[in-house]
N, C-alpha and C positions, 0 to 999 in steps of 0.2 A: 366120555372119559377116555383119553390116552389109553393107548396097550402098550404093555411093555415093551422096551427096544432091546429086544433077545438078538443075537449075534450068534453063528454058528459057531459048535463048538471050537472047528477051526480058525474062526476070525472071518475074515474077508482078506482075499488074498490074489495076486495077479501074478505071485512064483517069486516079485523082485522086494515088494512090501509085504506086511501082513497088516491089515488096521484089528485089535484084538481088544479086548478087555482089560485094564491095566492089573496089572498084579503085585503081587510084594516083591515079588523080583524086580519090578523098577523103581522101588521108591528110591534108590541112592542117584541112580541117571534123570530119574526125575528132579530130585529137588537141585541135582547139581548143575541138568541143562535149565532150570527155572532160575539160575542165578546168573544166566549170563546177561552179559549186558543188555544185546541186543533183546533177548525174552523179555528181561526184564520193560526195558524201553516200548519196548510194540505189543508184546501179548495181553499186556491188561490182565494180569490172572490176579482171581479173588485177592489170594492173602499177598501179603507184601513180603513172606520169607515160605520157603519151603523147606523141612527137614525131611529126611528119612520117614518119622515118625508119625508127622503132620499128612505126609503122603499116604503110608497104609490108615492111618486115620477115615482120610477120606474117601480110599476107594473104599476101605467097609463102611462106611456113614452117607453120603452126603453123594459118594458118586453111585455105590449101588442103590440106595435108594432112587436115584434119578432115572436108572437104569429099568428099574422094578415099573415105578408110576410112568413112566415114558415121556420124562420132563427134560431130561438132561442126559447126555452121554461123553461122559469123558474117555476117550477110548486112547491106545497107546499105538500110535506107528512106531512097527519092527521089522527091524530086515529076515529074510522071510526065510532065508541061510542058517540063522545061526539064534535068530530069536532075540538079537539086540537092540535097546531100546535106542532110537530115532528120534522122537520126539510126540505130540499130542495133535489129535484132531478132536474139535468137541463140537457137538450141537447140544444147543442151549435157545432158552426165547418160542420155546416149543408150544403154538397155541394153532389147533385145527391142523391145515394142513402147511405148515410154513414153519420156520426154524432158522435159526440163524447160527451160521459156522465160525469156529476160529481155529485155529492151529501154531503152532510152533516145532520149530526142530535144532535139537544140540548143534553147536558150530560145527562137528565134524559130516553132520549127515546135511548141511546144506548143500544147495548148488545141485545133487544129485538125481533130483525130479521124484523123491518121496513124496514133496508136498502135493504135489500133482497125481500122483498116482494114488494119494489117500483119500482126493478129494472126489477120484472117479471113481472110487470104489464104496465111498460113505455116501455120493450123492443117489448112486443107485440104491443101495441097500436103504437109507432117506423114501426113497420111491415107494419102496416094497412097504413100510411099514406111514405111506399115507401121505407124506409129506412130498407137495407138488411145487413147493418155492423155498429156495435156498436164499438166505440173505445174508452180508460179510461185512465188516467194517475194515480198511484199512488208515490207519495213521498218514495225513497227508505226507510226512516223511519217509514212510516206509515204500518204495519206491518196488521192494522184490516183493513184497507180497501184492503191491498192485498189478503187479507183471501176472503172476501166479493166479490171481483172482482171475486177471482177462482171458490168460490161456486156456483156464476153464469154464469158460463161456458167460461170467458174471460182468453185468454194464455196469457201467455206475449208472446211481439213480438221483441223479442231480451234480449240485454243485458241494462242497466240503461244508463239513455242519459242525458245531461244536457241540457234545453233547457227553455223556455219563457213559465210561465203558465198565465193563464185568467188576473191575478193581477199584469201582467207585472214583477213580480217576476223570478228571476233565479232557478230553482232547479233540482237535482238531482232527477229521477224517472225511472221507469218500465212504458212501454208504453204497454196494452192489448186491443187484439180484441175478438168479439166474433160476428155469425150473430146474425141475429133478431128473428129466427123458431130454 
């Protein structure tokens, strides 16, 4: 059985991000960076709307619990200044020692190499707690998360596949692994 995916009280941190536990203090940047276009278009997230509500909902439901069984971890990249919400990195798909990653970030925190810096810092902390193969999907469209995936160390694993992402959506994608060291 899974051990939980406990996080240090202070998150995971490299001074420029923090990757942390999400909290109630981000369900309004949550659900409002979940609305944008681009999220909405490439992150595949479960529900099709996010409120305020729907968000502290689920980190007390459905994210801590995920957190507890060590199934799921929806975690929140912040800037690590001021504690402002950035956007999401999750591992999810958690079976032995493998798991598969997604992320997203508000349009004001792209471009700025968060997502990079969330992903070296969950792959390790991934490590510590077992998990020796990261796996990612990106949207053959999505051209900056394919960039993002390869600059940390993820190949792709074949050719584009059609297949069922998280939001029960249909799409066309590049499937990449990469380990955890």
């Amino acid at each position: 059985m899974p051990r939980p995916l406990e996080l240090p009280s202070h998150g995971l941190t490299d001074q420029i991000i923090t990757v942390r536990e999400l909290a109630d203090r981000d369900a309004d940047a949550f659900a409002a960076g979940s609305a944008d276009d681009a999220v909405r278009r490439f992150a595949h997230l479960p529900l099709e709307h996010y409120t305020p509500g729907t968000v502290r909902e689920q980190i007390r439901g459905v994210i801590a619990d995920g957190l507890r069984s060590g199934q799921l971890a929806v975690l929140a990249i912040a800037d690590a200044t001021d504690d402002r919400f950035l956007g999401s990195i999750t591992l999810f798909g958690i079976t032995g020692d493998t798991a598969e990653i997604g992320f997203w970030l508000t349009p004001d925190a792209r471009g700025t190499g968060a997502t990079n810096r969330a992903i070296a810092l969950v792959a390790a902390w991934a490590h510590e707690h077992g998990i020796r193969e990261l796996g990612a999907r990106a949207d053959i469209d999505n051209h900056a998360s394919q960039r993002v995936l390869e600059r940390n160390g993820f190949r792709t694993d074949g050719e584009p596949v059609t297949g069922t992402a998280p939001s029960g959506h249909t799409i066309t994608g590049l499937h990449y692994r990469r380990t955890t060291r």
